[in-house]
C-alpha positions as CSV (number, residue, x, y, z in Angstrom):
1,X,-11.8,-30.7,20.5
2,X,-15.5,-31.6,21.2
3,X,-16.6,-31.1,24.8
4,X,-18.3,-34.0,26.2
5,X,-20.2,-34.1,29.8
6,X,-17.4,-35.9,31.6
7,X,-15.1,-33.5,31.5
8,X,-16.9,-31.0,33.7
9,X,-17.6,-28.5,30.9
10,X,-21.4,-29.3,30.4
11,X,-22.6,-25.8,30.1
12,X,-19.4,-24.5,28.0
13,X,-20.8,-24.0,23.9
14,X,-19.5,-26.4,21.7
15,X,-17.1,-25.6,19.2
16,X,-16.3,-27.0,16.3
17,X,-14.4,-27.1,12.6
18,X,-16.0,-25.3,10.0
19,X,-15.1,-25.7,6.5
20,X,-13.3,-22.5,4.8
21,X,-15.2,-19.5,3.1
22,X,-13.6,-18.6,-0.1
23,X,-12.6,-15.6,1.7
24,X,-10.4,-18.1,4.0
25,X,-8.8,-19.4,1.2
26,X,-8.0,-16.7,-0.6
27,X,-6.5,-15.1,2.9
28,X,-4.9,-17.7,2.7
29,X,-3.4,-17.7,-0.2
30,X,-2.4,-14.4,-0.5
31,X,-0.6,-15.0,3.1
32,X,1.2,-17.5,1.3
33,X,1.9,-16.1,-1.9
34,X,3.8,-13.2,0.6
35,X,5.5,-15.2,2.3
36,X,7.3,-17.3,-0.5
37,X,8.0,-14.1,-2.5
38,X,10.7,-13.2,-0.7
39,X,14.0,-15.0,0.0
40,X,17.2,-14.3,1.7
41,X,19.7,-13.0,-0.6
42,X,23.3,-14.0,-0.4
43,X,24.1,-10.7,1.6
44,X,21.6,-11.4,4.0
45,X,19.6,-8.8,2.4
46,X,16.1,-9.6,1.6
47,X,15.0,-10.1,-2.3
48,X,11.7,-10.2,-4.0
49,X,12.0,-13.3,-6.7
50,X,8.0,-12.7,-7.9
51,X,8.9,-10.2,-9.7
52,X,11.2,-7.6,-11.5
53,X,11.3,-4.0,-10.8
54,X,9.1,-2.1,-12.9
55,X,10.8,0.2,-15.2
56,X,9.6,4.0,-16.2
57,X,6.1,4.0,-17.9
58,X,5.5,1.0,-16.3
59,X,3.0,0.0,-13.7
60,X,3.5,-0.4,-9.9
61,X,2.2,-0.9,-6.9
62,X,-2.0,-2.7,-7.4
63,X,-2.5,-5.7,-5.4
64,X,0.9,-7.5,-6.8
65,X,2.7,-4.6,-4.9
66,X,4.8,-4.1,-7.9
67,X,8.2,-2.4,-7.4
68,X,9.8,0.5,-9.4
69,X,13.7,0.2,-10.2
70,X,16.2,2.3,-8.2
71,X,15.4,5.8,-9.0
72,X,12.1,5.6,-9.7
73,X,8.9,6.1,-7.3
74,X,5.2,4.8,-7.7
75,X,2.5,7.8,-8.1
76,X,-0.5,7.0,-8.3
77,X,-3.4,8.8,-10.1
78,X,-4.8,12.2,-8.5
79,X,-7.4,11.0,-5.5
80,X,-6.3,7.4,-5.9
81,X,-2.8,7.3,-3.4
82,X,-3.7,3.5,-4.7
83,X,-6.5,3.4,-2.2
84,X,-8.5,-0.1,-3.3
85,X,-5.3,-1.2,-4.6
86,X,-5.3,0.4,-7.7
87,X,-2.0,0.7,-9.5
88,X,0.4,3.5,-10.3
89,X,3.2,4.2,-13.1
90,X,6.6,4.7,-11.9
91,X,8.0,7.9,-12.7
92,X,11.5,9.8,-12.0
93,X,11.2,12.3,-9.3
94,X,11.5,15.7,-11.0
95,X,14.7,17.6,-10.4
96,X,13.5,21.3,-10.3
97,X,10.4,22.5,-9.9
98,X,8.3,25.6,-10.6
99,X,8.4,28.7,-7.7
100,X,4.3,28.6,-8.1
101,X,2.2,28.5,-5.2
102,X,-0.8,26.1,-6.1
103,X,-1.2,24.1,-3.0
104,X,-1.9,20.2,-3.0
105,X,-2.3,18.0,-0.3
106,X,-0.6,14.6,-0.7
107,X,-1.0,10.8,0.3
108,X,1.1,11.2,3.0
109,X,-1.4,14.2,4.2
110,X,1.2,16.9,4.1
111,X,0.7,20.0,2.3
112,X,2.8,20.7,-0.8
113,X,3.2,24.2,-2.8
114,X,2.2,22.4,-6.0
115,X,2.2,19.0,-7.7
116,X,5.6,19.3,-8.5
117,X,7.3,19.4,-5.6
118,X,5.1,16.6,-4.0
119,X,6.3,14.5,-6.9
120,X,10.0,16.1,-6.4
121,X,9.2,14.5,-2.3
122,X,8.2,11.0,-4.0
123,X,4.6,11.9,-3.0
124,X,1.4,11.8,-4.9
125,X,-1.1,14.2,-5.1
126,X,-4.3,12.9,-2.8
127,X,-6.5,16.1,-3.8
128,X,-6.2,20.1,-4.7
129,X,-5.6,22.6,-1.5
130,X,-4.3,22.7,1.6
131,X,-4.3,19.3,4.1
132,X,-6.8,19.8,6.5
133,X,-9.2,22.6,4.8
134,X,-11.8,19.8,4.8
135,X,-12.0,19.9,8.5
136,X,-9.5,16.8,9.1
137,X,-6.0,17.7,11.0
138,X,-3.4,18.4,9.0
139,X,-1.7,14.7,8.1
140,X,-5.1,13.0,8.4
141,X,-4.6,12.4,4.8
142,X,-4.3,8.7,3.5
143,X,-1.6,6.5,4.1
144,X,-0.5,6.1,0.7
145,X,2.8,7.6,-1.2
């Protein structure tokens, strides 16, 4: 709507339709693209029909959000957590784990007594040490798993 002087709003700034940016339409396209992966299941359950659930070795996560199959979890590289939507591999969670105390703090900013048993918690490794030696609070770590 235009404003025009009749209508009492002389001093109001006028607004009107600008074209899209590319980054409008690729907002909206990825807005769209998430909201016609997904479709009601017939047990009223939700299922992703974009695409399959990775298998081991195989990537995940990255800007497709790709899934790992039941029993597997996403890690991403060491430092990554898949920060800048970089991808992961999926990857069993390990069943036993060394009694070795080399501390590792992991996406989810908790500390862990090695990389083993953050993988064994379905973490990944963010960096070496303990959560919150770098003067952050411990669980100021990223958000990723």
């Amino acid at each position: 709507m235009v404003c025009s002087a009749g209508d009492g709003a002389r001093d109001a700034p006028r607004v009107g339709v600008r074209r899209p940016t590319r980054i409008h339409t690729f907002l909206a396209g990825a807005i769209l693209l998430a909201l016609t992966r997904c479709v009601v299941a017939a047990d009223g359950g939700v299922a992703d029909v974009a695409s399959p659930l990775r298998e081991a070795g195989e990537m995940c996560g990255g800007i497709a959000g790709l899934r790992c199959a039941d029993g597997l979890d996403c890690f991403f590289p060491p430092g990554s957590c898949g920060r800048g939507d970089q991808p992961g591999t999926c990857s069993p969670r390990p069943e036993i784990c060394p009694y070795i105390y080399k501390p590792v703090c992991g996406c989810d900013g908790r500390t862990y007594a090695n990389r083993c048993v953050a993988a064994r918690s379905g973490v990944s490794v963010d960096r070496r040490g303990v959560c919150g030696e770098r003067g952050e609070p411990d669980g100021a770590g990223s958000s990723g798993r």
